[in-house]
C-alpha positions in Angstrom: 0.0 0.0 0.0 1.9 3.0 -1.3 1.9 6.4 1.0 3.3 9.4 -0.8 4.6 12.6 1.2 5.4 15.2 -0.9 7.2 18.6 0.8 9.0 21.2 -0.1 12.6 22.0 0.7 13.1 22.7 4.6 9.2 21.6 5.4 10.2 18.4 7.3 14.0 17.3 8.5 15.0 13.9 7.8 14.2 12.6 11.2 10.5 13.9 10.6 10.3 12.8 7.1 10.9 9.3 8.7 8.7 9.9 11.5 5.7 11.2 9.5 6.3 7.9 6.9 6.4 5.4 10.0 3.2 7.1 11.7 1.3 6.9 8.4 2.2 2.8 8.3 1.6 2.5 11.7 -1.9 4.8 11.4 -2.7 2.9 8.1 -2.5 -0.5 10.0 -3.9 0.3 12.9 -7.2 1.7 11.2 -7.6 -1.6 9.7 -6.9 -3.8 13.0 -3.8 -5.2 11.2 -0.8 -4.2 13.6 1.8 -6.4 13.5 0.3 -8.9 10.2 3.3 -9.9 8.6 1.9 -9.6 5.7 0.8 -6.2 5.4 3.5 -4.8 7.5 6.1 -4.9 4.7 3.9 -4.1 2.3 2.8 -0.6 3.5 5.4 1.1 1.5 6.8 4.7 -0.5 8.8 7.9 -0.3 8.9 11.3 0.1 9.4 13.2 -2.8 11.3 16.5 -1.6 10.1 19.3 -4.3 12.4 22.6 -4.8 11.7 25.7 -2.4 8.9 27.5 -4.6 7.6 24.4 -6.6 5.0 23.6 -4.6 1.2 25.7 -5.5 -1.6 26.9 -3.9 -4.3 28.6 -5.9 -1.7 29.2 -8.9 0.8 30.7 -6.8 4.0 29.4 -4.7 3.4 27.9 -1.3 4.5 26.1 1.1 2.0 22.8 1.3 2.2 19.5 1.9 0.2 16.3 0.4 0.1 12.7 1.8 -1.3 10.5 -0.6 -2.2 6.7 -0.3 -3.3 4.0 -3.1 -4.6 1.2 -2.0 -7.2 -2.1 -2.8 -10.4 -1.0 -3.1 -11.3 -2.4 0.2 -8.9 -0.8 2.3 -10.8 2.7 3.8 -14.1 1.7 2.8 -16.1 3.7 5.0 -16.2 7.4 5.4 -15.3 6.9 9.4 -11.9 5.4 7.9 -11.5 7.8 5.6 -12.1 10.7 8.0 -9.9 8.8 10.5 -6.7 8.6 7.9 -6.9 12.7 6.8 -7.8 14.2 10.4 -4.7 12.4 11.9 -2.3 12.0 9.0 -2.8 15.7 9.3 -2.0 15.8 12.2 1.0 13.7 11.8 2.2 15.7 8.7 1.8 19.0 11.0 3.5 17.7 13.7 6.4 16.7 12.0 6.9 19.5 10.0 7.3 21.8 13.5 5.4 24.5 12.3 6.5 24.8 8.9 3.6 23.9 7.2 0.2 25.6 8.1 -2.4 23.1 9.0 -4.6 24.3 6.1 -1.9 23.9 3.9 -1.8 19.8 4.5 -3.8 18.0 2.1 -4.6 14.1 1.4 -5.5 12.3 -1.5 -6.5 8.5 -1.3 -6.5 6.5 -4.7 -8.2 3.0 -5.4 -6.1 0.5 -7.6 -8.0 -1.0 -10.3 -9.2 -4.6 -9.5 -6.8 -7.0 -9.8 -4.0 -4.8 -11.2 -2.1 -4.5 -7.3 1.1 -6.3 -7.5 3.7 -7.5 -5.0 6.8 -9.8 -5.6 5.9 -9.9 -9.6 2.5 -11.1 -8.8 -0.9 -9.5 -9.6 -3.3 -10.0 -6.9 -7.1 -9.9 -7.1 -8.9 -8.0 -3.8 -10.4 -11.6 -2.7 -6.5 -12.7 -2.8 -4.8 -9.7 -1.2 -7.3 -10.1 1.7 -7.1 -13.9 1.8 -3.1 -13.3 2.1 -3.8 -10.9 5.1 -6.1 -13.1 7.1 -3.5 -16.0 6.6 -0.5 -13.8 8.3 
């Protein structure tokens, strides 16, 4: 399950750029009742892009913001409590790591649905019955 964080220069230091990541796999799992499957664990993966100081946008012109996206099964965040859950604290998590250098208001969160069938791991294509069947067995 891919988690994007994309900053701009100087918005998070490398300890909170590897805070925020491990919060958002540990907030993802815990969401879903699945801390600690050894299945899923690894699989929670991704990177933060780092964009140049004044390549980041709001309303056509430079700012500061920050975006944590997520992709996942289509079963993964399937109710609006869930989703709700994973932006109000990864918000929170973003803002907190970035110590103030990010306004609240300038965090945003973007959740994307992979197509079914089409989510991959190890070379293998795995159906949402399958992926799920692999996390029950861990």
């Amino acid at each position: 399950m891919p988690i994007q964080i994309i900053v701009p220069e100087g918005a998070l230091t490398p300890a909170g750029e590897a805070e925020a990541f491990r919060k958002l796999t540990e907030l993802l799992l815990r969401l879903h009742g699945l801390t600690g499957n050894r299945f899923m664990t690894p699989n929670v993966i991704g990177e933060v892009t780092v964009v140049p100081k004044g390549r980041t946008f709001s309303g056509g012109a430079p700012a500061d913001i920050a975006v944590f996206e997520l992709k996942v099964p289509s079963f993964v965040l399937p109710t609006q409590e869930l989703k709700d859950a994973w932006i109000a604290e990864g918000t929170t998590i973003i803002e907190q790591a970035a110590s103030g250098r990010i306004k609240r208001e300038h965090i945003y969160a973007n959740v994307n649905y992979a197509v079914e069938g089409a989510w991959g791991i190890g070379g293998k294509a795995f159906s949402n019955d399958a992926l799920g069947s692999a996390v029950a067995a861990a």
